[in-house]
mmCIF file of the N, C-alpha and C atoms, coordinates in Angstrom:
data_MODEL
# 
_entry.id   MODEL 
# 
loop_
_atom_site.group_PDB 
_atom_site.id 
_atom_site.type_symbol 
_atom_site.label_atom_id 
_atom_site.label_alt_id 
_atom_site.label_comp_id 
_atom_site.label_asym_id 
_atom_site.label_entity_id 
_atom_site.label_seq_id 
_atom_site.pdbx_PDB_ins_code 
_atom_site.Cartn_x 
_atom_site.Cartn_y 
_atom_site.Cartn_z 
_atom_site.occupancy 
_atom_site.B_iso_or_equiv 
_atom_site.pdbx_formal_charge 
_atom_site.auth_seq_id 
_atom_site.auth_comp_id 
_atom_site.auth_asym_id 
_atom_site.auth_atom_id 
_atom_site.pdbx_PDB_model_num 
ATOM 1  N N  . UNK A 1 1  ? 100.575 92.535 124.256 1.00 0.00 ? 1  UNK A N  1 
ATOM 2  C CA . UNK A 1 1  ? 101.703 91.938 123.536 1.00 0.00 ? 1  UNK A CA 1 
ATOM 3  C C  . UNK A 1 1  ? 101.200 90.909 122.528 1.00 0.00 ? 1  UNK A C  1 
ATOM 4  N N  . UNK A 1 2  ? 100.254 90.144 123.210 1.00 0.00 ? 2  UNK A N  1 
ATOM 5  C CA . UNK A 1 2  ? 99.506  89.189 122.067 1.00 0.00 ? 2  UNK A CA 1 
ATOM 6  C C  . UNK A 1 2  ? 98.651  89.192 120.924 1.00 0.00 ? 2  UNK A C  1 
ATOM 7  N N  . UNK A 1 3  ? 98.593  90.783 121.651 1.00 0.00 ? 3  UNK A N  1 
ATOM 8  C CA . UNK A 1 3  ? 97.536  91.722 120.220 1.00 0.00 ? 3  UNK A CA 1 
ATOM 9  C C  . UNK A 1 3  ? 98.221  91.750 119.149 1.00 0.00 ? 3  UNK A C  1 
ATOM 10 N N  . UNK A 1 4  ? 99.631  92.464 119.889 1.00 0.00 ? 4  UNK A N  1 
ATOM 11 C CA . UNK A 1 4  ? 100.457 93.318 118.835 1.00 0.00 ? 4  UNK A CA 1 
ATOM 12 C C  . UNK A 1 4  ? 100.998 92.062 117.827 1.00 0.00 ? 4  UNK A C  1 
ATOM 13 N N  . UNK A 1 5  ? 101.348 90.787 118.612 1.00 0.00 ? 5  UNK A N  1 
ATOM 14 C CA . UNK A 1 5  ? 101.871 90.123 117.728 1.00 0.00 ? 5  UNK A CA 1 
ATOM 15 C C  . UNK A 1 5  ? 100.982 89.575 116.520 1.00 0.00 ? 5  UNK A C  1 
ATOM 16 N N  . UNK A 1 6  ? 99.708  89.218 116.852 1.00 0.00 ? 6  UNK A N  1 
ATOM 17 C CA . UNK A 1 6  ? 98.447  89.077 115.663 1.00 0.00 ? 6  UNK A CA 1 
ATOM 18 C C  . UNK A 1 6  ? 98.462  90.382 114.492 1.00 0.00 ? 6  UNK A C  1 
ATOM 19 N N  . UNK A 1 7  ? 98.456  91.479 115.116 1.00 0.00 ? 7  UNK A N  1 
ATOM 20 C CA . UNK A 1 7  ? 97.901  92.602 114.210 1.00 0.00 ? 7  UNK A CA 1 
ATOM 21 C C  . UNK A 1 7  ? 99.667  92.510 113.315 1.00 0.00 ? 7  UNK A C  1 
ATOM 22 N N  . UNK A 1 8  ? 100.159 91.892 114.117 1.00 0.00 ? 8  UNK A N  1 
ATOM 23 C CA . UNK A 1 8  ? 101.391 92.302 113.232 1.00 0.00 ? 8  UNK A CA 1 
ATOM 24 C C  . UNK A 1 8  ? 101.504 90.877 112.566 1.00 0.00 ? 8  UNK A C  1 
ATOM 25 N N  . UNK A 1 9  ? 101.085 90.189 112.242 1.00 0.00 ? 9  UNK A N  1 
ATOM 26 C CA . UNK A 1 9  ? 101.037 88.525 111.260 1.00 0.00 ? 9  UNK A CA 1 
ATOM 27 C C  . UNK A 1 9  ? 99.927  88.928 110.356 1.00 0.00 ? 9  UNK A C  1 
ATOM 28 N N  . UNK A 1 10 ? 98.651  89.434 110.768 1.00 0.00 ? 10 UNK A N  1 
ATOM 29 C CA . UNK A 1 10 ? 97.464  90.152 109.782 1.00 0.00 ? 10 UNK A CA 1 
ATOM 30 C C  . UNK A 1 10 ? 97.904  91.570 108.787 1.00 0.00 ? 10 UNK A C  1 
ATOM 31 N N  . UNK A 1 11 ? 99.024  92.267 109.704 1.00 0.00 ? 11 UNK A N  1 
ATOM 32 C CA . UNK A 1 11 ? 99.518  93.125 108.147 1.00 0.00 ? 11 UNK A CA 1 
ATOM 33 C C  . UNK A 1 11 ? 100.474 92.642 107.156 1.00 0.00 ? 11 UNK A C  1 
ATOM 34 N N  . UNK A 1 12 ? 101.239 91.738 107.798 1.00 0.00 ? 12 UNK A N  1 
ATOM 35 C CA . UNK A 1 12 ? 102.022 90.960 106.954 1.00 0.00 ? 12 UNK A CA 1 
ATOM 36 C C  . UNK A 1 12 ? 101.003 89.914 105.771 1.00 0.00 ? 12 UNK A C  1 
ATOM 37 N N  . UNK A 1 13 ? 99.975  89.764 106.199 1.00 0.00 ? 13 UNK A N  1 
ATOM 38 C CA . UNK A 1 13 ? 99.104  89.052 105.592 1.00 0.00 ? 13 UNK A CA 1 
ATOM 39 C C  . UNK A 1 13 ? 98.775  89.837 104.312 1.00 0.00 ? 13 UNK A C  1 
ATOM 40 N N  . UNK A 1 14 ? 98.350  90.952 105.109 1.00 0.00 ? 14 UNK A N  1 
ATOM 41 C CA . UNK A 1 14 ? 97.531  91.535 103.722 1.00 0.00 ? 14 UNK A CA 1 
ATOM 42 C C  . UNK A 1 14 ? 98.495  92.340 102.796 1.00 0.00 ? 14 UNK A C  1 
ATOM 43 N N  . UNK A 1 15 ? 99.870  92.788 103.353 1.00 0.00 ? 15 UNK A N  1 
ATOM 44 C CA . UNK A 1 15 ? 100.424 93.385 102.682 1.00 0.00 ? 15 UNK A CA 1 
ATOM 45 C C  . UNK A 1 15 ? 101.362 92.036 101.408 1.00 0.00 ? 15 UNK A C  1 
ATOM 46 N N  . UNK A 1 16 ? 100.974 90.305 101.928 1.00 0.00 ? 16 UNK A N  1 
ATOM 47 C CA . UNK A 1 16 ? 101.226 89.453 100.392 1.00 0.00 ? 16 UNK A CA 1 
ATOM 48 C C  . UNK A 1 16 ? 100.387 89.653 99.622  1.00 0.00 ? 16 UNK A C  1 
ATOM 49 N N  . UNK A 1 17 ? 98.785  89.801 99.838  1.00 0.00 ? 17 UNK A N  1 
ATOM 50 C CA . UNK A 1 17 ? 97.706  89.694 99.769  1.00 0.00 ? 17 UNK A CA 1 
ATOM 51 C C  . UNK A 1 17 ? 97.762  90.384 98.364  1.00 0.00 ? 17 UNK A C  1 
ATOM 52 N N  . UNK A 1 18 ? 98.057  92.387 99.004  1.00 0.00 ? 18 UNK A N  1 
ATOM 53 C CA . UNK A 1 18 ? 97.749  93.302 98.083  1.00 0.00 ? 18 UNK A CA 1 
ATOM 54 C C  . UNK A 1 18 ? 99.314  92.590 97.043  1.00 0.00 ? 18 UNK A C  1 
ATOM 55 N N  . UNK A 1 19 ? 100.218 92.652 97.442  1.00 0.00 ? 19 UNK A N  1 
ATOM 56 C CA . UNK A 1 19 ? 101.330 92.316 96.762  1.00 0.00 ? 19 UNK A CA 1 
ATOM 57 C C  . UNK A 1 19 ? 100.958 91.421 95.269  1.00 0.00 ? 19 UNK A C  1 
ATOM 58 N N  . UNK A 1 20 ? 100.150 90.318 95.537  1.00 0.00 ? 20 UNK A N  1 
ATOM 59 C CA . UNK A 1 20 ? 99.746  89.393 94.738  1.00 0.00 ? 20 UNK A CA 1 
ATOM 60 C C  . UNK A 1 20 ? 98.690  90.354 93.871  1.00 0.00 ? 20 UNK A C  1 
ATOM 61 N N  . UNK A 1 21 ? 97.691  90.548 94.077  1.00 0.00 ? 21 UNK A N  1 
ATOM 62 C CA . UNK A 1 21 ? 96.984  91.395 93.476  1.00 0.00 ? 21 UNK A CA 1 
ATOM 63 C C  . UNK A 1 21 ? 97.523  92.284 92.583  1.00 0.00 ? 21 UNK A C  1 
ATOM 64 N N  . UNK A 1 22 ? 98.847  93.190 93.082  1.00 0.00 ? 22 UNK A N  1 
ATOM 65 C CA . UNK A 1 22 ? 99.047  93.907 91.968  1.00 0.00 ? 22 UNK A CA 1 
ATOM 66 C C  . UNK A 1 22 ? 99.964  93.054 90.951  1.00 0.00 ? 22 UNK A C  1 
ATOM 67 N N  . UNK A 1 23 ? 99.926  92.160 91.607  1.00 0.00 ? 23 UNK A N  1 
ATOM 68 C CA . UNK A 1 23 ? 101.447 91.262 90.428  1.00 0.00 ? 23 UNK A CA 1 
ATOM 69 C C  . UNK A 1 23 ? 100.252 90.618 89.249  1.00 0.00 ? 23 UNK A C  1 
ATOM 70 N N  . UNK A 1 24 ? 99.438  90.072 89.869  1.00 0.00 ? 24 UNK A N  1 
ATOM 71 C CA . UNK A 1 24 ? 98.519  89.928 88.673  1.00 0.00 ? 24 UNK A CA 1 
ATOM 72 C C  . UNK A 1 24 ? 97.766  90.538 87.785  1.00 0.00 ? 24 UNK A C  1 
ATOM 73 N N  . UNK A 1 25 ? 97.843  91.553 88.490  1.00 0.00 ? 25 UNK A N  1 
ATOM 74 C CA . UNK A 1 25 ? 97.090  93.081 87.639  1.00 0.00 ? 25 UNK A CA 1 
ATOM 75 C C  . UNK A 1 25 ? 98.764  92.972 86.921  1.00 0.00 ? 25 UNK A C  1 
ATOM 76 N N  . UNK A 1 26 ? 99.222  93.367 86.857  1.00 0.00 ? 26 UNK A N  1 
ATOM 77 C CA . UNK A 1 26 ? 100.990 93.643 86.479  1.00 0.00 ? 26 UNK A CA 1 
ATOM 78 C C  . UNK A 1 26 ? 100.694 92.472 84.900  1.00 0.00 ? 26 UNK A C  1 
ATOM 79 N N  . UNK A 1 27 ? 100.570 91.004 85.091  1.00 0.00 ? 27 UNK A N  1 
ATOM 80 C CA . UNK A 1 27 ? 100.214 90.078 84.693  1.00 0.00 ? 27 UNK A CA 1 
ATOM 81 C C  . UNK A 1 27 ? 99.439  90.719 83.460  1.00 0.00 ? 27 UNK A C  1 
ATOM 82 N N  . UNK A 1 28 ? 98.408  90.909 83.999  1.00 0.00 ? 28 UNK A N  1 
ATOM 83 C CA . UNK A 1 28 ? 97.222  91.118 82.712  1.00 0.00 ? 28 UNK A CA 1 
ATOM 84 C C  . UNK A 1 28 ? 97.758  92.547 82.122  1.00 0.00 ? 28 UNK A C  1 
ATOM 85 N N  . UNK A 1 29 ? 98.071  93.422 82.400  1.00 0.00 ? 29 UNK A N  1 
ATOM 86 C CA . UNK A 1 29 ? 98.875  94.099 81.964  1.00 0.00 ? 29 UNK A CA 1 
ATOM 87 C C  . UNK A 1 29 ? 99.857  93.897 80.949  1.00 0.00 ? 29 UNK A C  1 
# 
């Protein structure tokens, strides 16, 4: 249960992560 709740705060992580990334690619664009 304590896994699931980490792995599930670490995809939320990376899915701002990539989010940001493409907004700045978007940006230079």
């Amino acid at each position: 249960m304590i896994g699931f709740i980490i792995g599930s705060i670490i995809g939320i992580g990376l899915c701002i992560s990539i989010e940001i990334l493409i907004s700045k690619n978007a940006i230079i664009y």
